[in-house]
C-alpha positions, -999 to 999 in steps of 0.1 A, spaced: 564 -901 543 556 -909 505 572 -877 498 603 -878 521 609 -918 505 605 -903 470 627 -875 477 654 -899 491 656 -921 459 656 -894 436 682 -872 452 704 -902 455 704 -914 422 708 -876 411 740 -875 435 752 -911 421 745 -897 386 765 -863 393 792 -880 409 798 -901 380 798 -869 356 771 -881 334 768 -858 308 730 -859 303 730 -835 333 752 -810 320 727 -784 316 724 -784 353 756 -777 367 764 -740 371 788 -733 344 804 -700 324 821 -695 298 851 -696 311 848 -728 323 850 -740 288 878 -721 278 905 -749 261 930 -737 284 913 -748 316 915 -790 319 885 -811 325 892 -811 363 870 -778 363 840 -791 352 844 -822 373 847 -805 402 812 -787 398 800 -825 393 813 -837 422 799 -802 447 764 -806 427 763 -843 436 775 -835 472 742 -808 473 723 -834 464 734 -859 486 729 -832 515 697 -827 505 688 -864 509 701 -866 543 675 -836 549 649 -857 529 660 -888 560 653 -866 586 623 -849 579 611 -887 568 619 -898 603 604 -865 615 573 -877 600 575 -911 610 578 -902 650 544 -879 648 526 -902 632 536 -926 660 525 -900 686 495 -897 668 485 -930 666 493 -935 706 469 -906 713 440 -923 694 437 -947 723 444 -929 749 409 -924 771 400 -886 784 
């Protein structure tokens, strides 16, 4: 569950962060050369912001529900402690 929590804040932030183009993480969007050609318009490169920060977001969600996941078996866990064979 430490895991799954951690996960969640960091992969938020990182979607928040790519979503608002920050250009500290521009070494981590997928990009070519032609991508930087002065031809294409910015709109290019903002785009591959916005489907990185949407990954990330996904991946988040999948962080929520493996962290609920968790939560539920630790329930059943704790139930069967008490129960007398």
């Amino acid at each position: 569950m430490v895991l799954s929590t951690w996960g969640i804040i960091m992969l938020a932030l990182l979607g928040i962060f790519f979503s608002t183009h920050s250009a500290v993480l521009i070494e981590d969007v997928p990009l070519t050369d032609e991508d930087f050609d002065p031809k294409n318009p910015p709109q290019v490169i903002y785009e591959l912001y916005n489907k990185v920060g949407y990954n990330c977001f996904i991946a988040a969600a999948v962080y929520v529900l493996f962290g609920f996941f968790s939560c539920c078996q630790m329930r059943l866990n704790k139930k069967k402690e008490y129960l007398v064979h």
